[in-house]
C-alpha positions in Angstrom: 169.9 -2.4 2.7 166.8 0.2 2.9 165.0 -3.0 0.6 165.5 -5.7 3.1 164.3 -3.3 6.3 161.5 -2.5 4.5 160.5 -6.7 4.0 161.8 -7.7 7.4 159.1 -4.7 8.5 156.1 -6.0 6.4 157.2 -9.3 7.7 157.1 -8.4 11.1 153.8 -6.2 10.8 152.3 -9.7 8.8 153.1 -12.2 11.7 151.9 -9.5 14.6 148.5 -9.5 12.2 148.5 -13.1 11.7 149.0 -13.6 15.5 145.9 -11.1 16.1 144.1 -13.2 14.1 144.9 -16.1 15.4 143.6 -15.0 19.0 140.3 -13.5 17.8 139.6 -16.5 16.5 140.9 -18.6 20.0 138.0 -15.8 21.6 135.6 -15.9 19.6 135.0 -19.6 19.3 135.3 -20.6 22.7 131.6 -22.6 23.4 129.8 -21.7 25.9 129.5 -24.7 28.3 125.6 -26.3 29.1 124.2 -27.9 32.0 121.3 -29.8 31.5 118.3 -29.2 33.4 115.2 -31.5 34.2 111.8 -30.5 35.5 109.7 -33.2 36.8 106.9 -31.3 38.0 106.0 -30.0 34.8 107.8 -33.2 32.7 110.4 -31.3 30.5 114.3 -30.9 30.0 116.7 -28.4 28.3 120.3 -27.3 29.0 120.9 -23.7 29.7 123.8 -21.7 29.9 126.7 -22.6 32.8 127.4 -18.8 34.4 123.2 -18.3 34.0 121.0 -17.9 37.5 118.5 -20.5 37.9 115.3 -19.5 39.9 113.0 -22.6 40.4 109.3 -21.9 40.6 107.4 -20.3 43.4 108.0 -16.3 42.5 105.2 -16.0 39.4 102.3 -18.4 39.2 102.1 -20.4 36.1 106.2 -19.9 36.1 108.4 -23.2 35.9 111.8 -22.0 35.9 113.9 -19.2 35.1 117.0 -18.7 33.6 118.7 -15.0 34.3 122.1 -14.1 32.2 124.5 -13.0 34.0 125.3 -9.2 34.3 127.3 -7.3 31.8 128.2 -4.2 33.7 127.7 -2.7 37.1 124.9 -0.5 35.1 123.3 -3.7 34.0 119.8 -3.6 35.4 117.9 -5.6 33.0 119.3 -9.3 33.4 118.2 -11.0 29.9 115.9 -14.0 30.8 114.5 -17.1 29.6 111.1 -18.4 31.3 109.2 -21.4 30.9 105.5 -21.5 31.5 103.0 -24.2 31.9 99.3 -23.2 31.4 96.4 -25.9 32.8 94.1 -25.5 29.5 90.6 -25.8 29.7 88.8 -28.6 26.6 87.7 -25.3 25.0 91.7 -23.8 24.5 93.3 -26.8 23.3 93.2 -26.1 19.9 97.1 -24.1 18.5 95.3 -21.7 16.8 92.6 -20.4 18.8 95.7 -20.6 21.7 97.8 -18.5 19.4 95.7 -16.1 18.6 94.4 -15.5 22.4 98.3 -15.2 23.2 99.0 -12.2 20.8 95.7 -10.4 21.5 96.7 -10.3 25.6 100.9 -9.4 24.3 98.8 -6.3 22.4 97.1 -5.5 25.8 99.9 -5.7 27.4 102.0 -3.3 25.3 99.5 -0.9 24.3 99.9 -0.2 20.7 103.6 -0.4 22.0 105.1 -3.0 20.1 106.6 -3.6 16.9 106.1 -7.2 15.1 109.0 -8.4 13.9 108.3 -11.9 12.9 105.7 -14.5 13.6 104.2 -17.7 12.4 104.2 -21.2 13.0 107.5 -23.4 14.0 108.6 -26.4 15.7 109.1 -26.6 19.1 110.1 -29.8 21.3 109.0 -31.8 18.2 105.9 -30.4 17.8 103.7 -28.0 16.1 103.8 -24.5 18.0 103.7 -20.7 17.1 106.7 -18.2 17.6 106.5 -14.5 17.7 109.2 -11.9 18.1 108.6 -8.2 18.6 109.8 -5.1 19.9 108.4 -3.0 22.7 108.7 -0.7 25.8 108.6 -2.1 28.8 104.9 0.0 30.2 106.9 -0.2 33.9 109.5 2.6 32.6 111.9 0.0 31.4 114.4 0.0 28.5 113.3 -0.4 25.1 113.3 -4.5 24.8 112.8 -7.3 22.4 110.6 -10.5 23.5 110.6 -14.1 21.9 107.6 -16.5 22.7 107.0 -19.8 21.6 104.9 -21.9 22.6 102.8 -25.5 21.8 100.4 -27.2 23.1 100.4 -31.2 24.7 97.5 -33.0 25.9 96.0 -30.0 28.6 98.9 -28.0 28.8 100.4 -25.1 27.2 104.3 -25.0 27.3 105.9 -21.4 26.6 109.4 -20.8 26.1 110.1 -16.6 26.6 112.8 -14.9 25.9 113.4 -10.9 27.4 116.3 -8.6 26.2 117.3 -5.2 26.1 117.0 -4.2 22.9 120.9 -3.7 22.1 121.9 -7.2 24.2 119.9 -9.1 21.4 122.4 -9.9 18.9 124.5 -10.8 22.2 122.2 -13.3 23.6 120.1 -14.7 21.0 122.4 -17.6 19.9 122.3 -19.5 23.4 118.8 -18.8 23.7 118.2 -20.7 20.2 120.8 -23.6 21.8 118.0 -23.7 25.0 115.2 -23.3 22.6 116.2 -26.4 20.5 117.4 -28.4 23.3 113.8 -28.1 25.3 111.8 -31.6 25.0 108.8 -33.0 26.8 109.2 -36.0 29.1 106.1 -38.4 27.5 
């Protein structure tokens, strides 16, 4: 008798676990839904994430659009973002390299001996030759310790960045529908 309680128990404990794994799986793969977005102003598309803010252009020159996640917590004060920017280049800037290397010496400025280089180096972005760099920094405005993505590329006259702002310990959180909108962004030709 004390034999078959102690298998109906291990039984019972084994489909409670199977069950708990069953619905952390259900949670954990759930997609997060896309809606496409088309800029014709600046002649791109992408899709970004359904419950992320939009904010058109207008608030920061040189801004296309930007994407805002939505907050976490009531003590969430650092929405992560995505921006695009499109740069007018001038005959002299249109060369990746000499872009690139203009781009990191302002980011240093910027930060102040403040950041940390994670990784950098040349990629593919919207088909097309470009330069990614991810670091580490404080924000010089008080902010929270944060990470940063750029990449960017250059067509015809223009420069096209994609940016990516997190708190530091939302990274790991965001970072895989920021590489969906990252892939997804291509240049209307």
């Amino acid at each position: 008798m004390k034999k078959q309680k102690k298998s109906s128990v291990w039984l019972y404990v084994g489909g409670v676990f199977g069950i708990l794994l069953i619905l952390i799986v259900l949670l954990f793969s759930v997609d997060t839904e896309y809606t496409s977005y088309k800029n014709t102003q600046y002649g791109f598309h992408m899709v970004y994430p359904n419950d992320w803010d939009l904010f058109e252009a207008g608030e920061t020159p040189g801004v296309a659009v930007q994407f805002r996640s939505p907050k976490q917590n009531e003590l969430d004060i650092f929405p992560e973002n995505v921006s695009i920017v499109v740069q007018d280049l001038p005959p002299t800037m249109l060369d990746l390299e000499m872009y690139s290397k203009t781009a990191i010496e302002q980011l240093t400025a910027v930060f102040e001996g403040m950041m940390v280089i994670e990784e950098q180096g040349d990629t593919t972005f919207a088909g097309q030759k470009a330069y990614k760099i991810i670091y580490r920094g404080t924000d010089p405005g008080e902010g929270p310790n944060i990470k940063l993505m750029h990449i960017w590329t250059i067509s015809g006259f223009k420069a096209y960045q994609f940016n990516f702002g997190s708190q530091l310990s939302q990274w790991d959180v965001f970072i895989g529908q920021v590489d969906k909108m990252a892939n997804s962004f291509k240049l209307d030709k």
